[in-house]
C-alpha positions in Angstrom: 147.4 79.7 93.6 148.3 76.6 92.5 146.1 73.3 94.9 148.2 72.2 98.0 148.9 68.7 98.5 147.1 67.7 101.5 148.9 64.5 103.6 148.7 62.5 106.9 151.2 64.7 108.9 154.5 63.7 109.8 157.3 64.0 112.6 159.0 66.6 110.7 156.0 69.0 109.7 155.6 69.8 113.8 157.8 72.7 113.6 155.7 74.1 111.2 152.2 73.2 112.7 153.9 74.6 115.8 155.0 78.4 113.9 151.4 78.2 111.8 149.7 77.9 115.3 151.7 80.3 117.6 150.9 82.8 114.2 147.0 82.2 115.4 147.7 82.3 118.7 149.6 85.8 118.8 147.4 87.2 116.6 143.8 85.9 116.4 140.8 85.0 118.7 140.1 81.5 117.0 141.8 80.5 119.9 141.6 80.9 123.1 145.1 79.8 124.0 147.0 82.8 124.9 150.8 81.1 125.0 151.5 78.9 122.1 152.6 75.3 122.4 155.8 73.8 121.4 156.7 71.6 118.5 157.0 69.0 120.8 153.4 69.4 122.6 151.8 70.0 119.0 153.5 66.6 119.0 152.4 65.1 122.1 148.9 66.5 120.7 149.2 64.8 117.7 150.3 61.4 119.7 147.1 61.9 121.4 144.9 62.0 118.1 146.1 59.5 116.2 146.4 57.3 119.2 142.6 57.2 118.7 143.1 56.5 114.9 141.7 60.0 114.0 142.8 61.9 111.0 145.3 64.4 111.2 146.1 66.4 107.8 148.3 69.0 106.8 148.1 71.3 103.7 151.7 71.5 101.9 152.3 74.2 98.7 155.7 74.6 97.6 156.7 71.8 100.2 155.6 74.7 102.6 152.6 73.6 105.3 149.9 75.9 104.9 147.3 74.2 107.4 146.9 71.7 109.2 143.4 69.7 110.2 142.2 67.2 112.9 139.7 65.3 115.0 139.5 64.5 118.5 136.9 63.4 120.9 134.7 66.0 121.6 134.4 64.8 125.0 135.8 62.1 127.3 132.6 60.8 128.9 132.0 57.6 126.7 128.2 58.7 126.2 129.9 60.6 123.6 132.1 58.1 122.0 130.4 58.6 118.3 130.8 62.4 118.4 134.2 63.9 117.5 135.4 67.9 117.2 137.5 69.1 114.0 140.0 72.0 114.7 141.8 73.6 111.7 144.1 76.3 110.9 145.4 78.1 107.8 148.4 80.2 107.1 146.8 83.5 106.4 147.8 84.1 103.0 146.1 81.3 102.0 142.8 81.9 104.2 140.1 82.4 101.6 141.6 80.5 98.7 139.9 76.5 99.3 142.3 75.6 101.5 140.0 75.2 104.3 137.8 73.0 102.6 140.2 70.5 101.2 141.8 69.9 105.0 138.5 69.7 106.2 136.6 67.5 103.9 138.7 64.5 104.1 139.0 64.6 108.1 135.3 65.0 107.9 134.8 61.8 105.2 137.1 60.2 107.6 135.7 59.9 110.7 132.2 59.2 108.9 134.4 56.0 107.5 135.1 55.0 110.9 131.8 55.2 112.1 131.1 58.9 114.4 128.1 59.7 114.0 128.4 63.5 114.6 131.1 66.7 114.4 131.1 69.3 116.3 133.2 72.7 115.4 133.5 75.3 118.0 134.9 78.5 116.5 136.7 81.0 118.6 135.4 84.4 118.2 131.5 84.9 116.7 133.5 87.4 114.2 135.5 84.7 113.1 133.9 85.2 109.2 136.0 82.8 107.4 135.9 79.4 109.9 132.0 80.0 110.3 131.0 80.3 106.1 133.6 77.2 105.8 132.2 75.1 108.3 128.5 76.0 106.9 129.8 75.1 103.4 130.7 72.0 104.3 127.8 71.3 105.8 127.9 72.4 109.6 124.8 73.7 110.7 125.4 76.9 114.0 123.5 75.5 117.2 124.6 78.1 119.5 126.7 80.8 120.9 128.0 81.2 124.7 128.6 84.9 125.1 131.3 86.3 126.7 133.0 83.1 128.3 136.9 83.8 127.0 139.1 87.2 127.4 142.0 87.4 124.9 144.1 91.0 123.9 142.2 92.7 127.1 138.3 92.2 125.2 135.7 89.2 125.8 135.4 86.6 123.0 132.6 84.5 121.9 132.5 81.2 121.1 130.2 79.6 118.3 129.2 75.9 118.2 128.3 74.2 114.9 127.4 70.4 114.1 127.4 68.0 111.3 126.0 64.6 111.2 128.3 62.6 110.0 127.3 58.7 108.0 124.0 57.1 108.4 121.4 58.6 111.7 119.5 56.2 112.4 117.4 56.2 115.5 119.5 53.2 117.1 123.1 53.8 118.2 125.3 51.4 116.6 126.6 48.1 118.1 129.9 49.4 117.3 132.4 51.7 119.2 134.1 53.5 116.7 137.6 53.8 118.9 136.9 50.6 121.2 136.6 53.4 124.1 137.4 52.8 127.6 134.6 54.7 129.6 136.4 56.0 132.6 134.7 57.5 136.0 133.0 60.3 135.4 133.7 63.4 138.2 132.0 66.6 136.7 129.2 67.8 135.4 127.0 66.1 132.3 
């Protein structure tokens, strides 16, 4: 297999992200959606990523998109404005081959650029082989599992939490906010 081109996505690669998704979605527990989104909410998704100036990459071989790779903010509370979550999908006949890594690495080397301070992965499904040895290849460490918390295809699913420091940890937070985040009212839980 020859190395895909990986890109900033575009308009015009949603219908794809959309199909690659719904592919994961029908058939796999990495997540816990259970009716895939549209091309145009992948979209709206995107929108909502890049809004934030996070990295959003797409894998193309062949001028075909083969994955797709992002960040987001792993929570809204603005306590954790320096921590971000990656999410990632492949096209399974290119699952094993690298392609993993090279979305991955430069969403990761992103973010660190832009100052988070931490990644968070949560994988869908503790049998979920492939996501868990990539994310410890690239340097994700597991700190937990929550046990039994989704159902999907009639069967309970597990969900496994990894994290990655990302950039300098020092003991002081930096002066800087990384998105210039607006910390909104808080109505739930820590």
């Amino acid at each position: 297999m020859s190395d895909p081109i990986i890109r900033d996505a575009v308009a015009g690669d949603f219908p794809a992200i959309a199909s690659l998704y719904a592919h994961h979605v029908h058939t796999g527990l990495a997540s816990f959606e259970e009716v895939p989104p549209s091309a145009d909410e992948m979209q709206r998704r995107y929108h909502h990523v890049r809004a934030r100036g996070l990295p959003w990459r797409v894998a193309e071989l062949h001028g075909r998109v083969v994955g797709y790779c992002y960040a987001s903010p792993f929570n809204p509370r603005s306590a954790y404005r320096f921590t971000v979550q990656d999410s990632i999908y492949v096209a399974e006949d290119c699952i094993g081959r690298g392609v993993g890594a090279r979305l991955l690495q430069p969403v990761i080397d992103g973010c660190t650029a832009l100052g988070y301070r931490q990644m968070m992965a949560v994988v869908g499904d503790s049998g979920n082989e492939a996501s868990l040895r990539l994310h410890a290849r690239l340097g994700f460490r597991t700190i937990g599992q929550a046990l039994r918390v989704g159902v999907k295809f009639g069967r309970w699913v597990d969900i496994v939490y990894l994290q990655r420091p990302l950039g300098e940890q020092t003991a002081r937070p930096p002066a800087e906010d990384p998105i210039g985040y607006i910390a909104v009212a808080d109505q739930t839980g820590p």
